[in-house]
C-alpha positions as CSV (number, residue, x, y, z in Angstrom):
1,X,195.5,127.3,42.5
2,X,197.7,128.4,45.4
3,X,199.6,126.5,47.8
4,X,198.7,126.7,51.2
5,X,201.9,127.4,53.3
6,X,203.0,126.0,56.5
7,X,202.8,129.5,58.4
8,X,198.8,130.0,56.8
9,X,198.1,126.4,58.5
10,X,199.3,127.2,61.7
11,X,197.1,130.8,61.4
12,X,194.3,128.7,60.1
13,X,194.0,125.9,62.6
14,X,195.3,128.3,65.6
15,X,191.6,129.2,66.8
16,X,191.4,125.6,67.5
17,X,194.7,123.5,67.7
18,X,195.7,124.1,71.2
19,X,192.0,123.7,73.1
20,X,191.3,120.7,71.0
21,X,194.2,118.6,72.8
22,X,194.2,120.6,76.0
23,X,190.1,119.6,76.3
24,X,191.0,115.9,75.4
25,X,194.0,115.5,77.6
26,X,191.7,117.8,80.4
27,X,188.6,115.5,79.6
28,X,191.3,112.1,80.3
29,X,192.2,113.6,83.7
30,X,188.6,114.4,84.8
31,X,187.9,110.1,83.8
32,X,191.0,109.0,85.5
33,X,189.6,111.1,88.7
34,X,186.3,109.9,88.3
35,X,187.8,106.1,88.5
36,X,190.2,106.8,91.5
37,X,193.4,105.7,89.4
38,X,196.7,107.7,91.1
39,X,198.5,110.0,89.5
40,X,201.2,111.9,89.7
41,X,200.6,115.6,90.1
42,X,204.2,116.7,88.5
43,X,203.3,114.3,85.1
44,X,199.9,115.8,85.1
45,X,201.3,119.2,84.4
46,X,203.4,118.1,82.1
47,X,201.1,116.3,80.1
48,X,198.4,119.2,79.7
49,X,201.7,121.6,79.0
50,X,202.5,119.1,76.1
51,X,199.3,119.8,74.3
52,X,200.9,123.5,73.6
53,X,203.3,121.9,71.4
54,X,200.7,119.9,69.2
55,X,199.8,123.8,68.2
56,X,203.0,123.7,66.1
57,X,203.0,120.0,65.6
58,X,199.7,119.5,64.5
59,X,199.6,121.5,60.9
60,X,202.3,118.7,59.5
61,X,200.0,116.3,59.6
62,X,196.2,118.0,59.3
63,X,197.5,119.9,55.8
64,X,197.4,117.2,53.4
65,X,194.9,114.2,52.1
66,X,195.5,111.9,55.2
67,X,195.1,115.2,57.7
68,X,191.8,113.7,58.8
69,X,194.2,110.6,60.3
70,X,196.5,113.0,61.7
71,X,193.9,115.3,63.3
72,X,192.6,112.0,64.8
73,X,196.3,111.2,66.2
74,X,197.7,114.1,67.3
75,X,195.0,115.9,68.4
76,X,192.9,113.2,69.7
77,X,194.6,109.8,70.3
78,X,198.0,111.2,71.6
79,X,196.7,113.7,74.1
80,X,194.3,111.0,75.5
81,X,196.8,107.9,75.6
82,X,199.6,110.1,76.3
83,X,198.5,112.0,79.5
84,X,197.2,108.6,80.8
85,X,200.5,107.5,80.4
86,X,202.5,110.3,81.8
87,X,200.0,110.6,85.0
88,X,199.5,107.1,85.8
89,X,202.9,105.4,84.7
90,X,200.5,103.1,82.2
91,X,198.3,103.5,79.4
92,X,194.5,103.3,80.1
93,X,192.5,102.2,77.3
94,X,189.8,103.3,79.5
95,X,189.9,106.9,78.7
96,X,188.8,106.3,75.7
97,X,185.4,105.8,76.5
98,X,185.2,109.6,78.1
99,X,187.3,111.1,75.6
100,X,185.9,109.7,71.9
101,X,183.4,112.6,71.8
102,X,185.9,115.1,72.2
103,X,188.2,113.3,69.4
104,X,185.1,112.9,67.2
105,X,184.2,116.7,67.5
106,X,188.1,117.5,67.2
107,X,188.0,116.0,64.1
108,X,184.3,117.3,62.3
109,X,186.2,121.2,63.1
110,X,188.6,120.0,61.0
111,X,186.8,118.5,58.4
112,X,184.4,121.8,58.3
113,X,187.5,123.5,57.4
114,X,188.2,121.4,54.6
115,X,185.2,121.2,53.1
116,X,185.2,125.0,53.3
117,X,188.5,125.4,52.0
118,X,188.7,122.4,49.4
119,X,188.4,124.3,46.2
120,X,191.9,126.5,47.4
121,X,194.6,123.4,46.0
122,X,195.0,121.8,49.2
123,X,194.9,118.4,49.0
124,X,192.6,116.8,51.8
125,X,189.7,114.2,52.7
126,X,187.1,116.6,51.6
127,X,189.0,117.0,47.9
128,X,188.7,113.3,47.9
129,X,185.2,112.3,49.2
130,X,183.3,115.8,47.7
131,X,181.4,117.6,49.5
132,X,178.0,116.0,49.9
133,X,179.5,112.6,51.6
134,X,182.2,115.2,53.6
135,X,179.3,116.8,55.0
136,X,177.4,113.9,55.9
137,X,180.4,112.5,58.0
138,X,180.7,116.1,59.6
139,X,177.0,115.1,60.8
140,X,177.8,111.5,62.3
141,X,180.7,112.7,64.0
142,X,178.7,115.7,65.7
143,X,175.5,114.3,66.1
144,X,177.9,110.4,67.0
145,X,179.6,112.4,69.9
146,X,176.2,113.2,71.6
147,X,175.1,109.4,70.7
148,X,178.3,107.7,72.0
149,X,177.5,109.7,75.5
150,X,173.7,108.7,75.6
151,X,174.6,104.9,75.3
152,X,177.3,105.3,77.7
153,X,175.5,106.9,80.2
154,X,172.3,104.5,79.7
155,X,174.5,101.5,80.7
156,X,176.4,103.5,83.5
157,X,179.6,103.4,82.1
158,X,180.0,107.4,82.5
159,X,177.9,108.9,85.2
160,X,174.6,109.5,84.4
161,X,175.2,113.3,85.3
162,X,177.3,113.6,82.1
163,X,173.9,113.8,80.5
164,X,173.5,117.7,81.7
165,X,175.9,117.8,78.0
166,X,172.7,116.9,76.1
167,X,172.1,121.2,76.9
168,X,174.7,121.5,74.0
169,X,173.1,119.6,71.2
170,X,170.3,122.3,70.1
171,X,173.9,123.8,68.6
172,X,175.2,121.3,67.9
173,X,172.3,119.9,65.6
174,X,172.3,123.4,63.9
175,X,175.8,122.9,63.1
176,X,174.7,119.6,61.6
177,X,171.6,120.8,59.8
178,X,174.0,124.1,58.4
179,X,176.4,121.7,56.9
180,X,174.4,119.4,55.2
181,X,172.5,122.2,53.8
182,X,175.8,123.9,52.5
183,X,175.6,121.0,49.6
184,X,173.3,122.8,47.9
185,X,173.6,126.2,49.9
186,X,176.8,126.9,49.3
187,X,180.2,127.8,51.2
188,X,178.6,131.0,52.7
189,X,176.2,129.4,55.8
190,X,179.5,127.5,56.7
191,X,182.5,130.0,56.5
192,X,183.1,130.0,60.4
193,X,181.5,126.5,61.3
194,X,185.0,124.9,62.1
195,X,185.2,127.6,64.9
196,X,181.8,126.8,65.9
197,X,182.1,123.3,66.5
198,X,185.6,123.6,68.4
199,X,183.4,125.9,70.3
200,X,181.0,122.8,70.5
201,X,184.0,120.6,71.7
202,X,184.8,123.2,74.1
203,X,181.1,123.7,75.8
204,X,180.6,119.7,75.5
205,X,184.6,118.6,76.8
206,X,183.9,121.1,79.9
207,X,180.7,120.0,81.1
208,X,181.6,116.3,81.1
209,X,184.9,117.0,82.8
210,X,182.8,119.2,85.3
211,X,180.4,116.4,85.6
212,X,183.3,113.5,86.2
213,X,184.8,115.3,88.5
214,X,181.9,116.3,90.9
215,X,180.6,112.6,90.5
216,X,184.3,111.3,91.8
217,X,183.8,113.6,94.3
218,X,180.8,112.6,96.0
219,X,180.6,108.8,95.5
């Protein structure tokens, strides 16, 4: 079995590395908006400009067994603490509550790529669990993102606009359905599903920043 080299990581996680942070950190902004906390226009920039470096960054800690951690770190946690920090002078644990579903879907485009790519020698969460219970946590994490929101939204902790994201889940629930079917399908119905759930993250991230943003706007 061949080893997979640093340079083949970046290649493979390029298509999503840099708009998985740059979403979150985007997504962070949008919430911080929404709740009227100041910031500091000069610190935004640089925070959002940051997310190019997790492109690089990001493949030392997504290419071995604990790369599920480290997708969840660098990819989600850092780029949503972090830009709260560097625009408002403070982390706020806050963001959090907008930014999960990005961090969850983040996360399941990874794990689709593993669970792809697990029979190649690289060591990683999906060489561990198998694929049946790898797939299944692809489908709480998608189908959780949408869930999170609802409950969110119900209690008016996000505006209730951020429900126009619900337009996203016919995909996102064929994503789902194509990944739990791959158990016994095979690799073939999922060879580009990690880029179609960053392109999930992508369509849901925008349309809740959109939706933040136009609600701090008018109340």
């Amino acid at each position: 079995m061949n080893k997979i080299s640093y340079g083949q990581q970046i290649d493979a996680a390029r298509p999503w590395s840099f708009p998985a942070p740059a979403m979150t950190a985007l997504v962070t902004l949008a919430y911080i908006y929404w709740k009227g906390i100041p910031v500091s226009t000069l610190m935004t920039a640089v925070s959002v400009a940051a997310c190019a470096a997790l492109m690089v960054l990001g493949p030392l800690f997504t290419k071995n067994i604990l790369g599920q951690l480290g997708t969840l770190l660098v990819f989600g946690l850092l780029p949503a603490l972090g830009t709260s920090y560097l625009a408002c002078g403070e982390i706020i644990w806050g963001v959090l509550l907008a930014a999960v579903p990005s961090i969850l879907l983040t996360d399941a485009a990874l794990r689709a790529r593993n669970i792809r790519d697990r029979e190649n020698g690289r060591k990683t969460s999906a060489s561990l669990f198998g694929h049946k219970t790898s797939a299944w946590i692809y489908w709480g994490e998608v189908i959780g993102s949408y869930i999170w929101l609802g409950i969110l939204s119900m209690f008016y902790l996000l505006p209730v606009y951020t429900v126009f994201v619900f337009l996203t889940i016919p995909v996102a629930i064929g994503c789902a359905r194509g990944m739990v079917k791959s158990v016994t399908a095979g690799n073939t119905i999922i060879e580009d599903m990690d880029i179609r759930t960053k392109n999930i993250q992508l369509m849901f991230s925008a349309i809740l920043m959109v939706t933040l943003v136009i609600d701090g706007m008018v109340k």
